[in-house]
C-alpha positions, 0 to 999 in steps of 0.5 A: 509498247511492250512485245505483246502490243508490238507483235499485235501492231505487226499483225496488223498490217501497219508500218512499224520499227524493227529495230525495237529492243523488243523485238530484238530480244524476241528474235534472239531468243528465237535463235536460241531456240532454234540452235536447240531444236536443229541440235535436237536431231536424232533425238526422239520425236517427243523431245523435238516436237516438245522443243517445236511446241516452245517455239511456235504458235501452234504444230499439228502432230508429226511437224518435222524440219530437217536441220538448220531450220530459222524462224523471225519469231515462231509464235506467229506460225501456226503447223497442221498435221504432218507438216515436213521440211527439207533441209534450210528452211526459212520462216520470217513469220512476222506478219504471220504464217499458216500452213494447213495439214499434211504440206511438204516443203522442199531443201531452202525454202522461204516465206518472208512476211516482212518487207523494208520501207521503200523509202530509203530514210525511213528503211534505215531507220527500221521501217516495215510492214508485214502481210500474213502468209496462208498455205492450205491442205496437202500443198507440196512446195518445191526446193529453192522457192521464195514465197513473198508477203501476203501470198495465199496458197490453195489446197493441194497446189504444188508450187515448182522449184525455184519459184518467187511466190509474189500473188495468190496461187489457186487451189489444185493446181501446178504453179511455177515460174519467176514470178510464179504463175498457174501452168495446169490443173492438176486432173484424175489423169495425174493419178498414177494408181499408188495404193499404200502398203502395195509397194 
């Protein structure tokens, strides 16, 4: 199979080898491109977003990753607008990616699509399987979390530091732990009164 069946057969869902020329190939061009785009800061927004539109499948305006960001392959992520990262970002995008708009990640964060074979043998011998990870609208993501295969997580969710992500997390509300579960709702009464411009 060429790359493009490659990553459609990953996409998928099924059992496939990670040890491929293939994907070797893609996954070290995609180290390259992320050492221009982490070299690339300090420089103006035009030329990182332009670099950032070169590595994934899709950015909103105002995508923006501190340095050192990594990513598997890129082109199975997909950035609403104004999405931010804090510094150490990892993205194992390999089962796929998609992150709604205005999402705030904290410093090390990671999503891993991918997951080795149980079976020792066949893990050895590059088998694994990938599961798609969704994060919705305005979800703000705490330092240090870890965010496993097949995660969906609701709008306006926030997930706490050092939180494992191992199931769905509802929309609106507050999730932390290891592994991390539903503490509260967030209500009106989280409302602090912020107006924009006043401060």
């Amino acid at each position: 199979m060429n790359l493009e069946e490659q990553r459609q057969h990953i996409l998928s869902g099924q059992i496939y080898n990670d040890l491929t020329p293939e994907l070797i190939k893609a996954r070290e061009s995609t180290v390259l491109l992320t050492n221009e785009y982490n070299a690339s800061f300090g420089q103006g927004l035009e030329i990182r977003e332009g670099i950032l539109k070169r590595l994934l499948g899709k950015i909103g305006t105002g995508a923006y990753f501190e340095p050192t960001f990594r990513c598997e392959f890129g082109y199975n992520i997909s950035l609403g607008k104004n999405f931010y990262a804090n510094f150490d970002c990892v993205m194992l995008d390999g089962g796929g990616i998609e992150i709604g708009d205005n999402v705030l990640f904290g410093p090390r964060v990671g999503i891993y699509t991918t997951n080795h074979a149980t079976d020792a043998s066949e893990r050895a011998a590059g088998a694994c399987y990938a599961k798609k990870v969704t994060i919705g609208d305005n979800v703000w993501v705490g330092a240090g979390v870890h965010i496993n295969p097949g995660v969906n997580i609701g709008s306006n969710a926030i997930i706490g530091s050092g939180s494992v992500v191992t199931s769905d997390i509802p929309a609106n509300v507050i999730a932390a732990g290891v592994p991390c579960r539903v503490i509260r709702e967030i209500t009106n009464e989280d409302k602090t009164g912020f107006e924009l411009g006043k401060y």
